[in-house]
VEXDO-447179 format. One record per residue: x, y, z of N, C-alpha, C, CB in turn. Coordinates in steps of 0.02 Angstrom, whole numbers, plus 50000, padded with zeros to 5 digits. Glycine has a CB too. Example, Ala and Ser with C-alpha at 12.3 -4.5 7.8 and 13.67 -1.06 7.14 Angstrom:
! VEXDO-447179
506604971650390506154977550390506604983550390505654977650452
506424988850354506844994750357506455000250394507044997050286
! end
This chain:
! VEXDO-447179
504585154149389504545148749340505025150149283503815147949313
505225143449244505695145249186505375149149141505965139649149
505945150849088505345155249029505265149348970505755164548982
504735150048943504415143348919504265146948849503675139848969
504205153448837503885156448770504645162048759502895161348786
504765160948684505515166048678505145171548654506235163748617
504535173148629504155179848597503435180048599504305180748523
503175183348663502445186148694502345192348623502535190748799
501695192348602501525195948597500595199048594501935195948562
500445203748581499775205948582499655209248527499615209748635
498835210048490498465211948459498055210748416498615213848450
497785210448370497265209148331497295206748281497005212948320
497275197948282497225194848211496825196748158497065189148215
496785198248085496175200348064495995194747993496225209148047
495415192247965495555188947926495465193547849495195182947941
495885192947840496275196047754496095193447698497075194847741
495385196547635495625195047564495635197147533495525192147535
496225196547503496635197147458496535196947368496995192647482
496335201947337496055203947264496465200447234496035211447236
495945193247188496475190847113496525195447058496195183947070
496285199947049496425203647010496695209147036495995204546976
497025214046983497125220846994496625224946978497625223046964
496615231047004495995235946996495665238447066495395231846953
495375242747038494785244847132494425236347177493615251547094
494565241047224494175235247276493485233347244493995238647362
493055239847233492365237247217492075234847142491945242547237
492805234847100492835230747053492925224347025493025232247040
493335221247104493425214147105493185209947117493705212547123
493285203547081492625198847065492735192847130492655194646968
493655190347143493655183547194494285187447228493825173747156
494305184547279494605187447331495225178647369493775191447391
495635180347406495905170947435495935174147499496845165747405
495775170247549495665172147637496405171147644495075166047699
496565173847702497025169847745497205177047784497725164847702
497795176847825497815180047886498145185947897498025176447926
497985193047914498405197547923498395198147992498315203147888
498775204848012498975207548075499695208648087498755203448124
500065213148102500655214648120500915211448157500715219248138
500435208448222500885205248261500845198848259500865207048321
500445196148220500095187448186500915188448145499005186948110
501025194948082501525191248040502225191448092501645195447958
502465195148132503035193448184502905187848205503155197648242
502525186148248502595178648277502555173948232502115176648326
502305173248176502245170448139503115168548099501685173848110
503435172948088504005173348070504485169748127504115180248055
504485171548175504935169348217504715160748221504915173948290
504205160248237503885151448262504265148548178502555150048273
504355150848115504565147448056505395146848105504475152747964
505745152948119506355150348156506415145948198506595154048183
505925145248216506065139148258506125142148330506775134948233
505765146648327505625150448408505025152248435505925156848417
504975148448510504245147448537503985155248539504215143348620
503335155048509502915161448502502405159748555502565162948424
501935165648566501365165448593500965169448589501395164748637
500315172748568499835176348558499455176348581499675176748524
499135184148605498705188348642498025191248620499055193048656
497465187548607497005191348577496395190348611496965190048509
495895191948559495435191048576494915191548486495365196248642
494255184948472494265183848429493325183848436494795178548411
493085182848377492215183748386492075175548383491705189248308
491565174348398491235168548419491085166348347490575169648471
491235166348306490955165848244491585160648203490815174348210
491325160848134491845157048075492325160448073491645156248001
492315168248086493145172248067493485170348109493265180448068
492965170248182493625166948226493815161348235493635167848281
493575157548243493525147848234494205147448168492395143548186
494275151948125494725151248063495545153848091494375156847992
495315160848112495815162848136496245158748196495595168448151
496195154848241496275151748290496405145848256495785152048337
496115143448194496555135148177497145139348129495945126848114
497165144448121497595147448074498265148748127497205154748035
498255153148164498565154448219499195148148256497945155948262
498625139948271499095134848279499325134348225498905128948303
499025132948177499425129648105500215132348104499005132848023
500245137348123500925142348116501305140948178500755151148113
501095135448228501535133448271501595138348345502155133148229
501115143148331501165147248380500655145248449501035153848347
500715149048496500385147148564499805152848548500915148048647
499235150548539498325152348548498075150148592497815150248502
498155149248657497925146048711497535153748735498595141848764
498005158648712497765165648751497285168448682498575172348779
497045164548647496815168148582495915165148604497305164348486
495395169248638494935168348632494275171848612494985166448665
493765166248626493045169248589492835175748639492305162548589
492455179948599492185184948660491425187448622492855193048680
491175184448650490255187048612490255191448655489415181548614
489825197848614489485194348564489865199548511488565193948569
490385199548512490745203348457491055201248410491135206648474
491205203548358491295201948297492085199248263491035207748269
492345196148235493115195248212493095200948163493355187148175
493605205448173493875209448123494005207348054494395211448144
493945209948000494325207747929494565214947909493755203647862
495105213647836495085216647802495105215447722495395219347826
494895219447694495075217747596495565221847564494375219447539
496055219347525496535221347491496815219447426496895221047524
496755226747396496895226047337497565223147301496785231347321
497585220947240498215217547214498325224647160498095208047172
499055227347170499405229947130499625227547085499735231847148
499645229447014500025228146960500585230046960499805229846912
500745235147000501475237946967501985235647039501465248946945
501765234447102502255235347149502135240047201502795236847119
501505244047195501455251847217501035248647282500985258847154
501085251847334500585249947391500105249947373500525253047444
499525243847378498995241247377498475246147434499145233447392
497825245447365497195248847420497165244147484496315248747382
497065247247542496775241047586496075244347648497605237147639
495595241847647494915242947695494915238947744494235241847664
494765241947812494845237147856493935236447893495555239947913
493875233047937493175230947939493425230548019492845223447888
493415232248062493665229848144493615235948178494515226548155
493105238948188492885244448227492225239748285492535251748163
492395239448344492045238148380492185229948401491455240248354
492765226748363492835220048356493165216848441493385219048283
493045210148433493195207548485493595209748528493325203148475
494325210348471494985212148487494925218648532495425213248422
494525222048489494655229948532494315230348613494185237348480
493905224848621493675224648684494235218748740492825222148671
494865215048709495385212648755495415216948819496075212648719
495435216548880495675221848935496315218648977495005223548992
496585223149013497045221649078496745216349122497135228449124
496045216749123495785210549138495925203449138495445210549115
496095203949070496055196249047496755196249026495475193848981
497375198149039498085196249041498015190649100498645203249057
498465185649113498595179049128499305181549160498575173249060
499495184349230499975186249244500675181949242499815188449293
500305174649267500745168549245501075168149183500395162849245
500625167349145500625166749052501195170849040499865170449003
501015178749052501435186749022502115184849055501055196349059
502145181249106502875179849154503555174549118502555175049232
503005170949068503365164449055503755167948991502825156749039
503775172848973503855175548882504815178348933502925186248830
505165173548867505935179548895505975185848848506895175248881
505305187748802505205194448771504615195648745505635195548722
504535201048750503835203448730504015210648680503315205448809
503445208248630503365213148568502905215148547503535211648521
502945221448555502075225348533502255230548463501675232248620
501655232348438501645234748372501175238248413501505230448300
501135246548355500815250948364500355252148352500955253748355
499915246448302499435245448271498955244848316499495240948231
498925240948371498645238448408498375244248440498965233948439
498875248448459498755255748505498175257648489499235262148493
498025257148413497645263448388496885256648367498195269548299
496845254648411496205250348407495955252148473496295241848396
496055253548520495355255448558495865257248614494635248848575
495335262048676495595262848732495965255248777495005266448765
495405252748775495615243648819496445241848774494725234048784
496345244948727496875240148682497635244048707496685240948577
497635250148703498075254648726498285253348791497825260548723
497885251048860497925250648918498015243348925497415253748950
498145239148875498085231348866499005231048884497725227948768
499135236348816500035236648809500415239948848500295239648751
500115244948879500555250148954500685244448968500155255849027
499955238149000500225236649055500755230749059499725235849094
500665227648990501095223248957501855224948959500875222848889
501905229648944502575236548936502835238549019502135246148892
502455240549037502815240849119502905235949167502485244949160
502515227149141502525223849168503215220649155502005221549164
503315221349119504025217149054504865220449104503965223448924
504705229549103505055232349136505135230949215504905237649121
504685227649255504675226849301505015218849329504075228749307
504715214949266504975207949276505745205249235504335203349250
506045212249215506555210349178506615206749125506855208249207
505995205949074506175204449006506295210448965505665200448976
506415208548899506925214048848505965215248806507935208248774
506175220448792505245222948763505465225948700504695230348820
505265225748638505235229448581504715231648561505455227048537
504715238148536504125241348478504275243648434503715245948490
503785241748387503735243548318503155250948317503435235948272
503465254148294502875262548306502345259048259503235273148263
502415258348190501675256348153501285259648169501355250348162
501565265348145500755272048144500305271648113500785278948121
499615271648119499105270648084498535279048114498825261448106
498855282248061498475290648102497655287548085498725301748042
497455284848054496715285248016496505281048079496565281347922
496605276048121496405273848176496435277448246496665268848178
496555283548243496685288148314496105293848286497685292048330
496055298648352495515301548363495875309448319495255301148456
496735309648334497035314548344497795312648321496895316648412
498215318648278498795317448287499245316248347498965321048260
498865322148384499265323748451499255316048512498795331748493
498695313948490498575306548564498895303148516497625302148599
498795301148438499385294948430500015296048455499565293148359
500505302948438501085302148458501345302948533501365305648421
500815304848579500705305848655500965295848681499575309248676
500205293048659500305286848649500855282448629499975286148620
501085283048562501715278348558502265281948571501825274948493
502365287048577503115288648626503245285448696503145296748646
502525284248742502435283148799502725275948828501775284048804
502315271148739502455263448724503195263248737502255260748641
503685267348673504265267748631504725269148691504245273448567
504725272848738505155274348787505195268448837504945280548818
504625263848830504765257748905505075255248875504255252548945
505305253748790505535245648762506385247848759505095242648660
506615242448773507365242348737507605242948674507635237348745
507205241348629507215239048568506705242548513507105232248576
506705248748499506245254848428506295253848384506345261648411
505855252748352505765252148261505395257648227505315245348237
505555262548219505285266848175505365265248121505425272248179
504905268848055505105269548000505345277748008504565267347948
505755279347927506175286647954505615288847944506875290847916
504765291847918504335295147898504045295447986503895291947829
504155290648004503535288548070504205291548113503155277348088
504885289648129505465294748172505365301848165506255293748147
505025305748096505235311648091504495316048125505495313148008
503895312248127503365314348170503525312748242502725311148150
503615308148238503715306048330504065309848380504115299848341
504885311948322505315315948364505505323648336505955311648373
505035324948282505265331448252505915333148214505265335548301
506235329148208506975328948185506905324548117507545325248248
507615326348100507595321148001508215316247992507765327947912
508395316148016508835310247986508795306248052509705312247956
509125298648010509115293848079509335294548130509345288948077
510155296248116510625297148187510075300448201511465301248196
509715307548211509545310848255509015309548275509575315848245
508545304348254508115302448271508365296548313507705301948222
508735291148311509015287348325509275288548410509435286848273
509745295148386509735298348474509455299848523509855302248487
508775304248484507995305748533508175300148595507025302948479
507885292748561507675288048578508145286548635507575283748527
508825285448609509555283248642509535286448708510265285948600
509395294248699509605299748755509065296548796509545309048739
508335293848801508045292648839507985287048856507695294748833
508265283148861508475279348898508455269548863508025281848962
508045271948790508125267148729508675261948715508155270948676
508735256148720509365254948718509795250148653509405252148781
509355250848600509605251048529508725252948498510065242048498
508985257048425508645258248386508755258848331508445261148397
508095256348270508155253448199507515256748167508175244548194
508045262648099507885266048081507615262448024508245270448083
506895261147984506785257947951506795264547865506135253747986
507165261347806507305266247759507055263147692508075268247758
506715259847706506385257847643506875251647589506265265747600
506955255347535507335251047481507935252647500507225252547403
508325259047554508945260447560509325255747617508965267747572
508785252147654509065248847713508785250247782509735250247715
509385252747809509025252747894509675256147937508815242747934
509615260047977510085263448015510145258948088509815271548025
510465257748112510305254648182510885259448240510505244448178
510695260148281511065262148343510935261448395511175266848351
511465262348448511625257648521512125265148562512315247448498
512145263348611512465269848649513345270148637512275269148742
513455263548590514215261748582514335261048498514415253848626
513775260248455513765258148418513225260148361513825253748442
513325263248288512895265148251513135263248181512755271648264
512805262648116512925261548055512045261348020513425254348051
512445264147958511795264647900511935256247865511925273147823
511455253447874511565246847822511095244547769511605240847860
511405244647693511125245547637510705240047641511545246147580
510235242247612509415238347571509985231547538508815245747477
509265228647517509515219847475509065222047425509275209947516
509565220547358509125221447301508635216347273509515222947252
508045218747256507445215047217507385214047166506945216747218
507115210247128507255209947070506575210847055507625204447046
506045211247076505385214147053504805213147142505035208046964
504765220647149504095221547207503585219847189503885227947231
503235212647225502555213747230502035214547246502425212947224
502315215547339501945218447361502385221547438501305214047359
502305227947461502525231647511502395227247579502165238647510
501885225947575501415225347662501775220747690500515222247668
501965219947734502415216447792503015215347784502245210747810
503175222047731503995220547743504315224347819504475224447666
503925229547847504205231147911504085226347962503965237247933
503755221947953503465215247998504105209948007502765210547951
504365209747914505075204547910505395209347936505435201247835
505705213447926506215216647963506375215548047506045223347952
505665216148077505385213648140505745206748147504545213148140
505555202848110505905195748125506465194148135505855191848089
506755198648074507495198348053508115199448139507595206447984
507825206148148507985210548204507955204948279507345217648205
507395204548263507125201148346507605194548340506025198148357
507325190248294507685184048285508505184748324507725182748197
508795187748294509595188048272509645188748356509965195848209
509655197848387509575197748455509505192248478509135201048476
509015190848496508695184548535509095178348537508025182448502
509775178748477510105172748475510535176148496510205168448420
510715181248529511555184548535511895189348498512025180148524
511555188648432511965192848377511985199548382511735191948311
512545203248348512525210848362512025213148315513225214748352
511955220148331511585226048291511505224948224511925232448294
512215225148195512515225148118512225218448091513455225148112
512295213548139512025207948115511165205348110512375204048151
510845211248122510115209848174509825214148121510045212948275
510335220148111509945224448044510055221847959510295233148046
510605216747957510635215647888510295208247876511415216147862
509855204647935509675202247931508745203447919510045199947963
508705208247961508055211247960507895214347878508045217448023
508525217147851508445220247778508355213647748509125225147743
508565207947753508655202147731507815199547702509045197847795
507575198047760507085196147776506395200847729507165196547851
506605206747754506225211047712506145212547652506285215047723
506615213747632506735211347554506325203147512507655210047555
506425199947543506105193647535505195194847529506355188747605
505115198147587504425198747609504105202947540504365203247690
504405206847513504105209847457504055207447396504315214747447
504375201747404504295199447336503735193447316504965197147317
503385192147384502765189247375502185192147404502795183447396
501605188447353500745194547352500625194047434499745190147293
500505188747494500295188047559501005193747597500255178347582
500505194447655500885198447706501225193347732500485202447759
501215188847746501815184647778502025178847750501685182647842
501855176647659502075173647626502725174347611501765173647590
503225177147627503905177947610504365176747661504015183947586
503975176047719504355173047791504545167947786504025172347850
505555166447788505855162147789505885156847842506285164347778
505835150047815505955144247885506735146847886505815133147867
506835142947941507755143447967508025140947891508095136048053
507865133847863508345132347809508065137747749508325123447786
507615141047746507845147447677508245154347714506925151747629
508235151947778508615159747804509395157547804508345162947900
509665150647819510225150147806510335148647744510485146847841
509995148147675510065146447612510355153347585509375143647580
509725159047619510045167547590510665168747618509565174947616
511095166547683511335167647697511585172047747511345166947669
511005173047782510625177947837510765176647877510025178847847
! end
């Protein structure tokens, strides 16, 4: 069959609120809902480009999920694969608002949640066939065994049917049992995809090494076939078996909040690829994007439609 979806992906919508004030979590008086997840803000980003998304979950029988799922279309994306599963629960989380710019407290509530019970089961072999790419985040990994064995098979299926696969590491150690099984785990992910996103903190656990190139290479030598060194305010390293460069950060004029700027970067990156564009162009677009993303309070409030991405000049 043709491919009908330009970006498959999987994991755990969660519903997010968000502190009007600054101060401790258990100090705050009103909170505004709306939607997190790593791989909610990627697809989410791309469907603003104007590129067919599709999402993989699994949600509780309840109002979080009934919300999450009109939230999900609203964003133009495909929830056809986004369903109820009693008698388990929709994940949330609460997060604090920074005053200064500094990463925000955040508590998550999704231990035992719908999501983490998704299996190999309930993939749609048709569905996973129709995507000309699939993108997983690491986040997901570290939500349950089913969830881990959800993405192998997503990941070797991709390799098997000849679509292009990316991961984002998105280490989350406080959701694993062990240092040693997270990085067992997403090296395992990180080696099927074409396409690695580390941050350099999360490259220098993964591969023992410190700077990008050399982290950058790990990946390359095994058989990786570009990788994007994520550097914070400095930019992003990207390399290819022909091709490497450090490319500088976009300046801000005031942070206000961190959380999904490795998500825009995600967009930036995937987007560009996905249209043809080179590396150089895929990473200064991804810094692009990211930069943007921090300068508003929501995790995916700073995600550009196509006309603010050609307005920046991206």
């Amino acid at each position: 069959m043709g491919k009908v979806i330009d970006v498959l992906t999987v994991g755990e919508p969660l519903v997010l609120f968000v502190a009007q004030q600054a101060g401790a979590l258990e100090d705050v008086t009103s909170f505004e809902r709306t939607v997190a997840g790593a791989e909610f803000n990627v697809v989410t980003g791309l469907a603003r480009l104007g590129l067919k998304t599709a999402y993989i979950s699994r949600v509780g029988d309840d109002a979080f999920g009934r919300y999450l799922s009109q939230a999900i279309a609203a964003q133009g994306i495909d929830h056809s694969q986004v369903l109820p599963r009693a008698p388990y629960s929709t994940g949330f989380m609460l997060k604090a608002r920074s005053a200064d710019g500094s990463d925000p407290a955040i508590e998550y509530f999704r231990r035992n949640s719908a999501a983490s019970h998704l299996s190999v089961e309930d993939l749609d072999p048709d569905f996973c066939a129709s995507a000309r790419h699939i993108h997983l985040s690491g986040v997901f990994a570290g939500v349950s065994e089913n969830a881990r064995q959800v993405m192998l098979s997503l990941a070797q299926q991709a390799r098997g049917r000849g679509q292009t696969l990316s991961f984002d590491t998105n280490l989350r150690p406080r959701m694993w049992s062990s240092p040693k099984d997270m990085i067992a785990c997403i090296q395992q992910l990180a080696l099927l995809a074409d396409w690695v996103m580390p941050g350099i903190d999360e490259g220098r656990l993964l591969t023992g090494l410190d700077t990008p190139q050399a982290i950058s290479d790990w990946y390359l030598s095994k058989g990786v076939g570009a990788v994007f060194v994520k550097l914070g305010a400095s930019g992003a390293y990207c390399a290819s078996q022909n091709f490497s460069a450090h490319v500088p950060g976009v300046a801000v004029r005031q942070v206000v909040d961190t959380v999904g700027a490795g998500d825009g970067f995600a967009v930036g990156v995937l987007s560009a690829l996905l249209g043809g564009q080179s590396l150089l162009k895929a990473t200064q677009r991804g810094n692009a994007i990211g930069a943007r993303v921090v300068q508003f309070p929501g995790d995916s409030d700073g995600l550009p439609t196509r006309r603010e991405l050609d307005a920046m000049g991206a």
